[in-house]
N, CA, C and O of each residue as an XYZ file, in Angstrom:
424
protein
N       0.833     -1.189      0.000
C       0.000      0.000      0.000
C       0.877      1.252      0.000
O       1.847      1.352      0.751
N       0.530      2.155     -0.818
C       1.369      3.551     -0.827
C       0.720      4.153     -0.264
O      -0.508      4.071     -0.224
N       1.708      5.215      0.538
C       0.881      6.401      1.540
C       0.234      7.211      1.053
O       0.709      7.251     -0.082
N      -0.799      8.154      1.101
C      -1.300      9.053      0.424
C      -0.033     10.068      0.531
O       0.215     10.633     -0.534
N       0.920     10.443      1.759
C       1.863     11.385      1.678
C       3.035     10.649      1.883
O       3.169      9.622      2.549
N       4.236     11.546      0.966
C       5.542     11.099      0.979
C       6.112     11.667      2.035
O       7.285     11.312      2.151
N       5.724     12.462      2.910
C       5.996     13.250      4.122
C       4.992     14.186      4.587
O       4.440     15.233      4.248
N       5.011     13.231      5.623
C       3.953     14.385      7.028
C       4.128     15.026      7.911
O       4.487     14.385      8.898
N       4.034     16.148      8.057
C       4.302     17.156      9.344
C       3.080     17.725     10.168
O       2.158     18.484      9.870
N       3.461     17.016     11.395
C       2.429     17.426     12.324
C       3.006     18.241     13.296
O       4.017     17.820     13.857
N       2.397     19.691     13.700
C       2.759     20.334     14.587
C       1.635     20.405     15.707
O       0.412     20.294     15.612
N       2.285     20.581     16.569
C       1.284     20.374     17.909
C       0.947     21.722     18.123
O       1.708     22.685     18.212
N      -0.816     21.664     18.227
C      -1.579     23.036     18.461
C      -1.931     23.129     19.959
O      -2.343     24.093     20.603
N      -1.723     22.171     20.248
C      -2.443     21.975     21.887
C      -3.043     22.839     22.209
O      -2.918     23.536     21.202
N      -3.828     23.568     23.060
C      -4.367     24.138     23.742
C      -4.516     23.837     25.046
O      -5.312     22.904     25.147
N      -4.089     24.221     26.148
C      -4.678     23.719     27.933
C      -4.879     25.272     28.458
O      -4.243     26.283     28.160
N      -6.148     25.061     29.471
C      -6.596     26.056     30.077
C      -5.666     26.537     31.101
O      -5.108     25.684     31.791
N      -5.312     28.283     31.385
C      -4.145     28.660     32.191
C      -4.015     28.172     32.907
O      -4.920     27.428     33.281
N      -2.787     28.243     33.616
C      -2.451     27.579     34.941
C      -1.796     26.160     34.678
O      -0.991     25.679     35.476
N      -2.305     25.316     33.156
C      -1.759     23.951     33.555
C      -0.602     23.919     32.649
O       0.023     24.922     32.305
N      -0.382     22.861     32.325
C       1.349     22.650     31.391
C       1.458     23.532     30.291
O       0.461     23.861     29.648
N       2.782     24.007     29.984
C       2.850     24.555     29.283
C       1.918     24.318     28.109
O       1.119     23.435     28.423
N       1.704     24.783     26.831
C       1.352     24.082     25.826
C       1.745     24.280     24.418
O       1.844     25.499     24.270
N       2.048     23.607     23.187
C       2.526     24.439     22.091
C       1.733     24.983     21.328
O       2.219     25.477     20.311
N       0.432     25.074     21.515
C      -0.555     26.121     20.947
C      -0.244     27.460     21.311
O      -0.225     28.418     20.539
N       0.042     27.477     22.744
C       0.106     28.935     23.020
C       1.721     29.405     22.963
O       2.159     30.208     23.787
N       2.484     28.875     22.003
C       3.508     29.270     21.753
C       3.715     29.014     19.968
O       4.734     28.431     19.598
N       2.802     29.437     19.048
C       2.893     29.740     18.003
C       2.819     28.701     16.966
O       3.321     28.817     15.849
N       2.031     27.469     17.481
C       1.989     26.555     16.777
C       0.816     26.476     15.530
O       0.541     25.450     14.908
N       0.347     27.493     15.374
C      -0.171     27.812     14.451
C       0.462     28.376     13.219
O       0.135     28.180     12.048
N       1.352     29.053     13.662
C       2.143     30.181     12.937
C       2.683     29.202     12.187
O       2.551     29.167     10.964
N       3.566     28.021     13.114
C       4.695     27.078     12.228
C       3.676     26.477     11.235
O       4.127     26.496     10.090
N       2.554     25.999     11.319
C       2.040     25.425     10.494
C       1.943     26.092      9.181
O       2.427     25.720      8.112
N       1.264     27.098      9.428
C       1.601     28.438      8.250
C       2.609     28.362      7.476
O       2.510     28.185      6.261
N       4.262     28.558      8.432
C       5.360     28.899      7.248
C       5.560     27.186      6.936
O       5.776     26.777      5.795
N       5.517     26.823      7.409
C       5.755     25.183      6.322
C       5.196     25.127      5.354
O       5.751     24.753      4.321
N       3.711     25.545      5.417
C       3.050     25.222      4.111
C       2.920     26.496      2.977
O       2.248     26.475      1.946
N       3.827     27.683      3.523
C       4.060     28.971      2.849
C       5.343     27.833      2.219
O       5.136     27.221      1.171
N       6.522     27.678      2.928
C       7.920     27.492      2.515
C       7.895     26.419      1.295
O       8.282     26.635      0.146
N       7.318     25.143      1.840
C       7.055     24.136      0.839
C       6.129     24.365     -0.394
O       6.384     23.653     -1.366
N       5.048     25.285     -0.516
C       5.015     25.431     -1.799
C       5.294     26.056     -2.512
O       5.074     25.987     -3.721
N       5.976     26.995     -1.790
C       7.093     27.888     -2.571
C       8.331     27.049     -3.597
O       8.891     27.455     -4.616
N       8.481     25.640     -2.800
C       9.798     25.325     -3.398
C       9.176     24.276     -5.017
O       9.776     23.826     -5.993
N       7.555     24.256     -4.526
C       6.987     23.500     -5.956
C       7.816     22.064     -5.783
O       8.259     21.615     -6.840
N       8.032     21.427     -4.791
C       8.537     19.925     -4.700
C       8.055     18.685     -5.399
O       6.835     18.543     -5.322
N       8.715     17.728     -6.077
C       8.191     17.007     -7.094
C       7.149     15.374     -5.913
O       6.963     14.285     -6.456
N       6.705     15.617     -4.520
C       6.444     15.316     -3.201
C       5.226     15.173     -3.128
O       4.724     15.299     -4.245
N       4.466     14.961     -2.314
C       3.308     15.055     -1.836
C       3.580     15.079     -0.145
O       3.849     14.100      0.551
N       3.426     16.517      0.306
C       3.875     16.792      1.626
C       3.129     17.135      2.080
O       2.229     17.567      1.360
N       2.950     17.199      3.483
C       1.522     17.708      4.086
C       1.699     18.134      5.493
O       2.042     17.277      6.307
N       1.480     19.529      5.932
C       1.859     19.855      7.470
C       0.411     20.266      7.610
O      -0.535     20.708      6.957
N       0.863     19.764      9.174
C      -1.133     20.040      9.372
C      -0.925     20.047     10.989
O      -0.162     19.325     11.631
N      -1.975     21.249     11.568
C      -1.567     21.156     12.946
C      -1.939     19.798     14.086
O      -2.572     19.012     13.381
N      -1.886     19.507     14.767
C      -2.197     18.107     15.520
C      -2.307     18.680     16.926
O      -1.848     19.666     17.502
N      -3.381     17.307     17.356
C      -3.297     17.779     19.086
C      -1.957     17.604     19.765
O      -0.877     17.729     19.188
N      -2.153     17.251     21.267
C      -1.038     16.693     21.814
C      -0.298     15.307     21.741
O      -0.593     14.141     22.002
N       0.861     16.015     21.238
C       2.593     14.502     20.722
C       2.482     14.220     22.199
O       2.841     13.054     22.362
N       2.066     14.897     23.609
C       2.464     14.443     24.739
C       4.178     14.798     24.998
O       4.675     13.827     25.569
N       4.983     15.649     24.804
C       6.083     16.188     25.518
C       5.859     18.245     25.433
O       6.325     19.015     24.593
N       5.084     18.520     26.516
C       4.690     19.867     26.326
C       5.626     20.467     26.626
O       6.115     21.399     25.988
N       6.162     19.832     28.052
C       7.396     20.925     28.052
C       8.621     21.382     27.084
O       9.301     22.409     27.077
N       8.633     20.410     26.407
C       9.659     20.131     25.162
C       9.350     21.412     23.827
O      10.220     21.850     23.074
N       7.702     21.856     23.829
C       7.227     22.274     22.723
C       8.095     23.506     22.209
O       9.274     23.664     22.528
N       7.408     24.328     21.408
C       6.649     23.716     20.414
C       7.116     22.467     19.405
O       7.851     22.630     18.431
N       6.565     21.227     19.812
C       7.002     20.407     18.894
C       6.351     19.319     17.454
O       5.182     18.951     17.344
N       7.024     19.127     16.886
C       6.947     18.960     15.499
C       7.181     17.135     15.031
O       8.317     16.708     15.239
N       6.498     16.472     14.637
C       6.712     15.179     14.443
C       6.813     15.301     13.378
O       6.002     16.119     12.944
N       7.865     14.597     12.162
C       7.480     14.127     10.996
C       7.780     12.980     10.637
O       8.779     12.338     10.961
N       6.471     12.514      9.585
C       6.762     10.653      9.350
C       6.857     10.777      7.953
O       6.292     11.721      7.401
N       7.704      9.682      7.099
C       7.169      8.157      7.765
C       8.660      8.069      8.463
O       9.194      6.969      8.604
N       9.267      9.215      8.868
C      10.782      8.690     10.312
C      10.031      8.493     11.400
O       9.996      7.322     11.778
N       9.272      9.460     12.174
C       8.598      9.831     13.314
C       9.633     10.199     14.309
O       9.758      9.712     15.432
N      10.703     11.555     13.499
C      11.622     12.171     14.143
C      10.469     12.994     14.716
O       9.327     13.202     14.305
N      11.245     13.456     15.970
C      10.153     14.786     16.660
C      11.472     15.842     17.142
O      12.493     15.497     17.737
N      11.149     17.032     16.746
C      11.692     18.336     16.573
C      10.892     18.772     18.061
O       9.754     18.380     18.318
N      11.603     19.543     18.866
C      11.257     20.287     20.112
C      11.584     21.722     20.138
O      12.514     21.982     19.374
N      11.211     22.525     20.644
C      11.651     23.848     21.112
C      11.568     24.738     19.777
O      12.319     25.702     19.627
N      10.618     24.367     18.816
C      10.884     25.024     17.266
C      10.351     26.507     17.243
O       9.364     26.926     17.848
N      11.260     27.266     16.369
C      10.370     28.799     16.329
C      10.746     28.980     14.757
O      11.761     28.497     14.256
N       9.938     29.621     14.170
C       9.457     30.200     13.055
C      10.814     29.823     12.316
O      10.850     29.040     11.367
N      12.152     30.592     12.960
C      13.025     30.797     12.429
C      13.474     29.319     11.613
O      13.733     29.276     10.410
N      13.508     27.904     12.724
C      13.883     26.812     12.523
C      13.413     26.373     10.844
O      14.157     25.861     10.008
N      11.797     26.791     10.647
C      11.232     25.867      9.749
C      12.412     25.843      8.628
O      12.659     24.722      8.183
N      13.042     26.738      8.202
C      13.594     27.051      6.864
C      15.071     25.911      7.037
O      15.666     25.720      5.976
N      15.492     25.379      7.960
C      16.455     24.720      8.138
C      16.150     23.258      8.216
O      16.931     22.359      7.902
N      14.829     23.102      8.706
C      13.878     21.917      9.199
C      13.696     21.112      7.433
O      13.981     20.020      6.940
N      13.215     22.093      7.070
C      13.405     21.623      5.139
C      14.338     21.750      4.614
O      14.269     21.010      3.632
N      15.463     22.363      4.625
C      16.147     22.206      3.905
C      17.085     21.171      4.334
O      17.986     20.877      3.548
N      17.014     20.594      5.422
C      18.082     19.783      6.002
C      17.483     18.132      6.201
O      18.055     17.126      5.781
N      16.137     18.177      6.983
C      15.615     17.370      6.980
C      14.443     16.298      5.784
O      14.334     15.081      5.627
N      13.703     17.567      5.110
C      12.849     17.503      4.055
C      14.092     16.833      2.505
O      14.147     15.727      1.969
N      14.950     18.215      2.236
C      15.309     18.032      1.093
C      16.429     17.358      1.060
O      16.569     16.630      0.078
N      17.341     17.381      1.901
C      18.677     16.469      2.367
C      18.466     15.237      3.197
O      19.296     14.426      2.788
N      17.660     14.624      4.302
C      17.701     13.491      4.514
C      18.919     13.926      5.877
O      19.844     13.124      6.008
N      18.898     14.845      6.595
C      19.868     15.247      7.374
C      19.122     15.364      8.633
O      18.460     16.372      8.385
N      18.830     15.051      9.670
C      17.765     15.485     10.826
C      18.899     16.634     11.534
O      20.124     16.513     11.539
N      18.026     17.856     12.164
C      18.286     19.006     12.857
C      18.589     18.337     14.044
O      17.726     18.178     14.908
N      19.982     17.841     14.198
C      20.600     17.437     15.768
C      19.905     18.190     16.699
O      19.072     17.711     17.468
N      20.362     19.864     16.629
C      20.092     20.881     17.818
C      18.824     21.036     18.519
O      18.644     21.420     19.674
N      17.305     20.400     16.957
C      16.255     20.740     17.628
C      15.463     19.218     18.021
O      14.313     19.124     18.449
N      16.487     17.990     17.730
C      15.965     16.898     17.772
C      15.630     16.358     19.434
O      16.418     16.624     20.342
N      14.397     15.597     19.657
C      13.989     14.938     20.930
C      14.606     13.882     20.974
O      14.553     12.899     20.235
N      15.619     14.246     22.480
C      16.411     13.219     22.560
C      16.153     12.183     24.233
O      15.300     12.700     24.955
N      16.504     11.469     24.548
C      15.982     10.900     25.479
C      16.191     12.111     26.728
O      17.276     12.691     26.678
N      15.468     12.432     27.572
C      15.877     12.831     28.790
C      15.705     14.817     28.440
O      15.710     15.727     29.269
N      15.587     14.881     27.109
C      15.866     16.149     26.610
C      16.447     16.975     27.813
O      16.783     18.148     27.651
């Protein structure tokens, strides 16, 4: 069976009411969803890619974080700035972002 996508990006929108865990909704996880899907069709990729926001990956404190499959690397602590490195390193090179990667114990 072939996937409908050759790569998926899920960013975590979470939402939790004040007071409880952090969350990566309320740290711009909307926004990232945005420039991914600004950046990637800008580049017109010969792909079928797809970023789409998601509930909770379950590591909030880690956020804002970013899963993509079919690796099911997860990216932590991401800001706007990252996405453009996130593709070009991970997407178009096959290189995962050491600095923003979830590592045991983060």
């Amino acid at each position: 069976m072939n996937p409908i996508f050759d790569i998926h990006i899920f960013v975590c929108n979470n939402q939790r009411a004040s007071g409880e865990k952090l969350s990566c909704g309320d740290r711009h996880g909307l926004s990232l969803v945005a420039e991914f899907k600004t950046q990637l069709n800008a580049l017109k990729l010969p792909l079928k890619i797809r970023a789409q926001k998601a509930g909770c990956l379950g590591i909030c404190n880690f956020g804002p974080t970013i899963a993509i499959y079919p690796e099911g690397i997860f990216y932590v602590g991401v800001k706007l700035e990252d996405v453009k490195e996130i593709i070009e390193s991970h997407i178009l090179n096959k290189k995962t972002v050491e600095r923003l990667l979830l590592k045991n114990g983060n």
